[in-house]
KOLVO-208445 format. One line per 8 residues: number of its first residue (from 1); for each residue x, y, z of C-alpha. Coordinates in steps of 0.001 Angstrom, whole numbers. Layout:
// residues N
NUM) X/Y/Z; ...
END
This chain:
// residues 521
1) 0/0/0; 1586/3126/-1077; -757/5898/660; -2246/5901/3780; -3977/8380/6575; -3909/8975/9747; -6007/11022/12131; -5304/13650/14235
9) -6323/17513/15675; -5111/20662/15276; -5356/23798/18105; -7440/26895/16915; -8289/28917/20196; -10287/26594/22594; -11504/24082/19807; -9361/21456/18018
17) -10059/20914/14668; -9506/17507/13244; -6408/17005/10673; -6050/14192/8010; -2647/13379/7619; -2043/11227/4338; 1163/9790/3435; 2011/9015/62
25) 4606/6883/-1495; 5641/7974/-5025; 8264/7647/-7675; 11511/9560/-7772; 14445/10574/-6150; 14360/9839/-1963; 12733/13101/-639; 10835/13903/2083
33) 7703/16879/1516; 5435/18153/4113; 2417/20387/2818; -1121/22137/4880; 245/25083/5759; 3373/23451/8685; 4242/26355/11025; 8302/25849/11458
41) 7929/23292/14422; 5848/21159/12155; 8300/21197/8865; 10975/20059/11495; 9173/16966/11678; 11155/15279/8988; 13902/15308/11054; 12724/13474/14066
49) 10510/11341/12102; 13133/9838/10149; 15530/9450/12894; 12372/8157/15150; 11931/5368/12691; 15422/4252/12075; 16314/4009/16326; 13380/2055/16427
57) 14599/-608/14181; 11933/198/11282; 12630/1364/7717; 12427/4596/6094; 11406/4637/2754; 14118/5281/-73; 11294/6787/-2129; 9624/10120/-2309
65) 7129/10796/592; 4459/13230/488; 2322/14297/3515; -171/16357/3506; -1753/17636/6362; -5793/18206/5436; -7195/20714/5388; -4785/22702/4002
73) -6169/25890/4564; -5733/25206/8299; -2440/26531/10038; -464/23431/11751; 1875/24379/14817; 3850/22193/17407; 5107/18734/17450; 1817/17191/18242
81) 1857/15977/14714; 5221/13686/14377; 3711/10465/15609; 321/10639/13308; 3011/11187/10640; 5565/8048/11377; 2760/5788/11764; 1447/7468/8539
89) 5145/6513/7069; 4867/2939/8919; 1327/1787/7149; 2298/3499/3753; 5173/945/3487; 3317/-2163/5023; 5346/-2258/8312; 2086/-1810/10390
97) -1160/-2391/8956; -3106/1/8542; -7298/-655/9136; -7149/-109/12677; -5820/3517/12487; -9007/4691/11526; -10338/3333/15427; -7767/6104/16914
105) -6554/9627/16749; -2837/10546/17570; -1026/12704/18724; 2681/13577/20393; 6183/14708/19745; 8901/12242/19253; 12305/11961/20066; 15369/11088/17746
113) 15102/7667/19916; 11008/7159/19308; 9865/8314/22817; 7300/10332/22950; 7437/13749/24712; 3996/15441/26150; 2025/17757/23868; 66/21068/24819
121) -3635/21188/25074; -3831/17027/25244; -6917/18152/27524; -8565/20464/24841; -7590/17845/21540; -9710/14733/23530; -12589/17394/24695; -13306/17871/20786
129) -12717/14421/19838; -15391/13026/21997; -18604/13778/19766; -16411/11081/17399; -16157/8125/19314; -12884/7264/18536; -10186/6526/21286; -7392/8599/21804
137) -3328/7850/21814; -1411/10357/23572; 2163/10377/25429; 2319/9072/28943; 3464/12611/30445; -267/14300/28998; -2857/11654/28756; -3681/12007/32917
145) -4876/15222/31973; -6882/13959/28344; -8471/11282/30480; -10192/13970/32878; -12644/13819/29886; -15770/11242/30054; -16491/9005/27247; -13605/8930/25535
153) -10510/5985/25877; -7381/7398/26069; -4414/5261/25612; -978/6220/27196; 2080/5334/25241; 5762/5667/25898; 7139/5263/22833; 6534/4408/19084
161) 7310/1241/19246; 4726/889/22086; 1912/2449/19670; 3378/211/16978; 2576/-3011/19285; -763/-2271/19969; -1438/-1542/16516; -642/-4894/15653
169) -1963/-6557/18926; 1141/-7820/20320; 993/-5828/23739; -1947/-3571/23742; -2046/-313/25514; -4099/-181/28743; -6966/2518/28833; -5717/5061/31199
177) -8828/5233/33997; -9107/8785/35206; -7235/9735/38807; -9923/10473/41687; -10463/13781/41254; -8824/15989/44321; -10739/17541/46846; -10470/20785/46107
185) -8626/23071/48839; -10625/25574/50462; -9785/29017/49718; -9276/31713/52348; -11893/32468/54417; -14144/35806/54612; -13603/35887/58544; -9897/36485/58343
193) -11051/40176/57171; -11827/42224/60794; -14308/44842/60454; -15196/45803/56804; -18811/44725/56915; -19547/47725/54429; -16806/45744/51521; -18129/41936/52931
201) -22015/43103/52091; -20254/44248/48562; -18674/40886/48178; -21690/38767/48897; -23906/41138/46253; -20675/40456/43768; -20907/36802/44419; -24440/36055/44337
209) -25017/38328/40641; -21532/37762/39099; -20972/41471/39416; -17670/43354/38557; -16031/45316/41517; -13939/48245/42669; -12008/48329/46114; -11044/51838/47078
217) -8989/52467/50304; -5929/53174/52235; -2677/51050/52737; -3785/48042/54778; -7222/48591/55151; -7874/44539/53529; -8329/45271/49235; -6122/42157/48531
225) -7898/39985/51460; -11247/40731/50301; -10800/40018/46841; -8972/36849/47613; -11819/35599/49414; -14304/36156/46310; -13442/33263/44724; -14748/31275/47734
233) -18606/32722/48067; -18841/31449/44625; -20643/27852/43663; -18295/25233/42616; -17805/24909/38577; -20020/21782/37307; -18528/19044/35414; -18781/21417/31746
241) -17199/24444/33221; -14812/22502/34685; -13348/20689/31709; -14065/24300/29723; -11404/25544/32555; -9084/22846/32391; -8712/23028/28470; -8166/26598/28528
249) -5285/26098/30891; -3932/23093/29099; -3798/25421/25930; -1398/27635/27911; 304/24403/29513; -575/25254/32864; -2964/22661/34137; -2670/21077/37087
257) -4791/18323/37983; -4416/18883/41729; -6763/22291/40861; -9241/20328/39184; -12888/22069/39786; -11527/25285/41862; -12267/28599/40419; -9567/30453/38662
265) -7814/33346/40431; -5703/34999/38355; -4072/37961/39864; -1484/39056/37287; 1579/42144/38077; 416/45679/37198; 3519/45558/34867; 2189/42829/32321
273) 1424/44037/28547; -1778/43458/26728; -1046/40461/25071; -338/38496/28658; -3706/40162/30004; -5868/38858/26111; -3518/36347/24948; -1806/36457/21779
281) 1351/35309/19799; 1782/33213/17243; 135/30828/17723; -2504/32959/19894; -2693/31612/23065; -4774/32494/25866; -4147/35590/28624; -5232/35920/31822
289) -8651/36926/30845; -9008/33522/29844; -7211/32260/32112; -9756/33273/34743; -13071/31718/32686; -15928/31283/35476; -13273/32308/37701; -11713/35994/39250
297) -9204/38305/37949; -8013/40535/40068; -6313/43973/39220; -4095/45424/42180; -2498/48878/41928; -5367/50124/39255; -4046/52993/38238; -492/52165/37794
305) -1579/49622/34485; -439/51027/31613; -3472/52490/30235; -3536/50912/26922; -3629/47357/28579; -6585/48000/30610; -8771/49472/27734; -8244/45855/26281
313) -10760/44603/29250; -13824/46478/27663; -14627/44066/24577; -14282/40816/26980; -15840/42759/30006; -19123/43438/27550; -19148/39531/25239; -17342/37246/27697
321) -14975/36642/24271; -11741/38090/23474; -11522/37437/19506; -7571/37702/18857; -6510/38217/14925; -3445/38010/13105; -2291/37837/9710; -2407/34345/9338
329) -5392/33157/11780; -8033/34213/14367; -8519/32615/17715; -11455/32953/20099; -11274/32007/23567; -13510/32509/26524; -13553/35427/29054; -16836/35080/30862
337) -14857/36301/34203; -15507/38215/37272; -13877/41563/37616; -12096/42744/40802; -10057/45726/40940; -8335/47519/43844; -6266/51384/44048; -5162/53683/46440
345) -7362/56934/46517; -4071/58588/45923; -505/58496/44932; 856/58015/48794; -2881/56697/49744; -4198/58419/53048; -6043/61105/51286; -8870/61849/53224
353) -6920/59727/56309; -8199/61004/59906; -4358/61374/61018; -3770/63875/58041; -548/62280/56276; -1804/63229/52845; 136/65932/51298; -768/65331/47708
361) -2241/68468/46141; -5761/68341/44014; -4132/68325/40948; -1709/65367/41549; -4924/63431/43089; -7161/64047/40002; -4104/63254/37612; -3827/59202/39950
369) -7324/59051/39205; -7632/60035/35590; -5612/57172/34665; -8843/55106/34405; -10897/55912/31290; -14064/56419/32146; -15615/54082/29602; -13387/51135/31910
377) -15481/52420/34898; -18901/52494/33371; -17968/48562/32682; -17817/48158/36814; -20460/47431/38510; -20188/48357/42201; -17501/50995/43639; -16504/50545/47579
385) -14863/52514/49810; -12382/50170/51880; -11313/52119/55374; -8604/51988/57203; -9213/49631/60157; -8736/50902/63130; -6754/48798/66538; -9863/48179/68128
393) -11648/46067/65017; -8477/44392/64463; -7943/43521/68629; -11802/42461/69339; -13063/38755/69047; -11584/35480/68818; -8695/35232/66223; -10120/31705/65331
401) -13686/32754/64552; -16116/30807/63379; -16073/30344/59268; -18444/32692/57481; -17602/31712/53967; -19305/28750/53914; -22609/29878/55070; -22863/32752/52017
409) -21260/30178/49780; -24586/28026/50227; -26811/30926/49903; -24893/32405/46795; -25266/28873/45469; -29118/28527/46204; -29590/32128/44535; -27380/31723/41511
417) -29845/28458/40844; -32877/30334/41199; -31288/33294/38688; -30474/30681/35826; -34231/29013/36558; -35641/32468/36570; -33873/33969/33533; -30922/31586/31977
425) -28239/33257/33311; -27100/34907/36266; -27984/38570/36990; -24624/40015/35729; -25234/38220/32213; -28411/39539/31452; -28682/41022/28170; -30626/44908/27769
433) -34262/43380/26665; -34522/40989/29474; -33221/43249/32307; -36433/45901/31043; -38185/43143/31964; -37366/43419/35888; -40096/43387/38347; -39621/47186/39695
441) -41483/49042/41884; -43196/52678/40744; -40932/54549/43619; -37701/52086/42726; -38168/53568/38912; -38680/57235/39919; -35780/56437/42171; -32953/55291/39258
449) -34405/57985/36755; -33687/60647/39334; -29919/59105/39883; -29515/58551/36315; -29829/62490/35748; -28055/63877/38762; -25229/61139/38399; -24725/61555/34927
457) -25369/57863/34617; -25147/56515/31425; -27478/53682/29434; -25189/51075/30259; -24778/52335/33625; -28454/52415/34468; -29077/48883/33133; -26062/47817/35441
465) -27113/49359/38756; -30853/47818/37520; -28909/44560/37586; -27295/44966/41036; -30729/45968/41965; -32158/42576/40865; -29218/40830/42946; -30104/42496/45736
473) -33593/41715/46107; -32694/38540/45395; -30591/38664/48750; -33644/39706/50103; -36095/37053/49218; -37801/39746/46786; -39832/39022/43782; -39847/42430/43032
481) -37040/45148/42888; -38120/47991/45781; -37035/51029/46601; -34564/50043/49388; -32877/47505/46849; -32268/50429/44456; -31273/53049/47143; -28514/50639/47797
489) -27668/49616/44221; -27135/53198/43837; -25157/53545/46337; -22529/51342/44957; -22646/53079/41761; -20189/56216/41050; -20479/58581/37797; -16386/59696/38570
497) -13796/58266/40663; -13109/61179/42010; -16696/60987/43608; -16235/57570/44862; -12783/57482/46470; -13452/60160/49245; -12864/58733/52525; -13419/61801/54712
505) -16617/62192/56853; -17298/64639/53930; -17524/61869/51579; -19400/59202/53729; -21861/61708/54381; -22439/62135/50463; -22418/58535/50243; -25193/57988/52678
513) -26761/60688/50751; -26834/58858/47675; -27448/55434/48960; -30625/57192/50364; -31450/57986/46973; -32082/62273/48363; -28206/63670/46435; -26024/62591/44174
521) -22658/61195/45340
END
């Protein structure tokens, strides 16, 4: 037989596409051509595939081979294509027969000896290839993480010659059963933060809607703690948005099965570039957006990003996609995230500090908080004001308190189940037409309208404080969305920064105001 194919997948953002590879032995001088579109690493595959075959004791062809890598308009990057190809090679020339290849798909990198090496995105290639019903062959370093997938057989393999030998039934692979999964650890707990119960309301309304937040406060008055703690009033990730999570982070060979079913927290350095925040390269791989699907990013230091970087978060903050293009392809990967960002209301960070240790001057405060567009802001749902803590919250009450993340973990839980029931998605999620449709109360509406015109609010902002609304009277066992739920919603809400990061009596006095629905912040 002088042609013969092989199956195999390709990576194109979260999805793997499936790739023919035929082999074909012609007439002519001994050559060896590779065509559909090989990135560099692929084209290299000659090399180790003809090396691969000879330390394994087989034969390599003194004829011209052809292999074509279908479809061809599809680009083809990494090593995960050298075995497909030398078992291609191997059934071509009769050295392996060739009917049961059609049973598998392959994939791995080989060595100059025929071992196999591991493969990136093993997880994401067998998450695609179960619809098929074929089983897949992977290296023994990546197939614990492939065989996190139900329904699908994944055989482990050492080396080529180890593939060959099942091929031919001499010593058949086993079918690698899938590890217990690991409890998953429990994050930090909301009672390590003293005092705060202003920010720990905020967190519980984030967690129970899915809403985006803004921590504003001094120094050590708990930012970092409180948004560490997010990620454990949320519901744990079901058996879909699990896997979803795991491939995403075995596209960016980062998965580790010891994480299996926690929510991402991502919490990347203020100095990272766009491309690490959205993912990128060539070929694109995923960022940190991403990298947090169903999970938490958190932003530290605000307003020292570069600028440009954080206007990237707008397109994923709206769709829940990033969509990256290049010259040669576009990827699109996930982002449905939860937004937490922190700052200092000033350069030094006591402005508006009882013990006076500010000296920044107007001018140098408004420049720190003009760094954040204002179209980023209108994309954040709630604002807090973080205060210092003073000795006496941080003194009082037993150090080993009892756990209170638990307890609004299993109400955030019961009301994120009632929001999907209700409406499809959770509050956060929904889309303008179905948040018109919210149960609201004649004195709630007046109530927004009035904010919405002394704020400055604008349509996206009113439909989001609408939403936070809706979260909160859920909180409150509310069909409908009353005034009180709105007063408060609005209260969260800030038209400028420089309106929501005053932490002198002057300030809390204007936020009462507002959450009482009589002033504008």
């Amino acid at each position: 037989m002088s042609i013969a194919t092989v199956r195999s997948r390709a990576l194109a953002g979260i999805s793997a596409p499936p790739v023919i590879v035929e082999v074909h032995l012609g007439n002519g001088l001994p050559n060896f051509h590779l065509v559909g579109l090989p990135e560099a690493e692929v084209r290299e595959a000659r090399e180790r595939v003809r090396a691969a075959l000879q330390n394994a004791g087989f034969d390599f062809p003194a004829r011209r081979v052809t292999v074509n890598l279908a479809p061809a308009d599809l680009p083809k990057e990494s090593g995960r294509f050298d075995l497909p190809i030398a078992l291609g090679v191997l059934a071509a020339t009769g050295q392996i027969p060739a009917p049961p290849l059609d049973a598998y798909e392959f994939a791995g990198e080989l060595a100059l000896t025929g071992e196999l090496r591991p493969v990136r995105g093993a997880l994401a290639m067998v998450l695609s290839a179960r619809a098929d019903g074929r089983a897949f062959v992977l290296p023994q370093a990546c197939a614990a993480e492939a065989a996190l997938v139900p329904g699908v057989a994944v055989h482990p393999a050492a080396s080529l010659l180890a593939v060959c030998g099942h091929l031919t039934g001499r010593a058949p692979l086993p079918v690698l059963a899938a590890a217990p999964l690991p409890v998953p650890c429990a994050p930090p707990d909301l009672a390590d933060v003293r005092g705060q119960p202003h920010a720990k309301r905020a967190l519980t309304i984030a967690a129970a809607g899915g809403h985006s937040l803004l921590l504003i406060g001094p120094p050590g008055a708990g930012k970092s703690m409180l948004a560490e703690r997010l990620r454990g009033l949320l519901p744990p990730l079901d058996p879909d948005h699990a896997l979803q999570s795991a491939a995403i982070a075995s596209l960016a060979g980062r998965l580790c099965t010891e994480h299996w079913g926690e929510r991402p927290y991502r919490a990347p350095h203020h100095t990272a570039s766009g491309v690490a925040i959205v993912g990128g390269g060539n070929p694109p791989r995923p960022g940190e957006v991403s990298l947090a699907h169903h999970g938490v990013l958190f932003l530290d230091e605000l307003p020292e990003w570069d600028r440009r970087v954080l206007e990237v978060l707008r397109e994923p903050l709206e769709s829940g996609l990033i969509n990256i293009s290049r010259a040669a392809r576009q990827s699109t990967f996930p982002a449905r995230f939860q937004l937490v960002a922190a700052m200092n209301p000033c350069p030094c960070g006591w402005h508006g500090h009882e013990s006076g240790r500010c000296h920044c001057s107007p001018d140098v405060v408004q420049r720190y908080r003009g760094r954040i567009s204002g179209p980023l802001l209108d994309r954040i749902d709630m604002t807090v004001v973080v205060p210092a803590v003073d000795a006496h919250a941080l003194t009082r009450g037993d150090p080993r308190a009892a756990p209170e993340s638990t307890a609004i973990r299993i109400r955030v839980e019961t009301l994120r189940a009632r929001q999907v029931a209700r409406q499809g998605v959770v509050n956060a999620e929904l889309g303008g037409a179905d948040v018109a449709m919210c149960a609201i109360t004649p004195r709630a509406r007046r109530m927004l309208g009035d904010a919405m015109s002394r704020m400055g609010l604008t349509a996206r902002a009113f439909h989001r404080v609408l939403k936070v609304a809706r979260t909160i009277a859920d909180l409150g066992d509310s069909e409908g969305i009353e005034a009180t739920h709105m007063a408060e919603a609005i209260g969260f809400r800030r038209a400028e920064i420089a309106g929501a990061a005053v932490l002198s009596a002057g300030g809390a006095r204007a936020r009462h105001r507002a959450a009482d629905g009589t002033a504008g912040p």
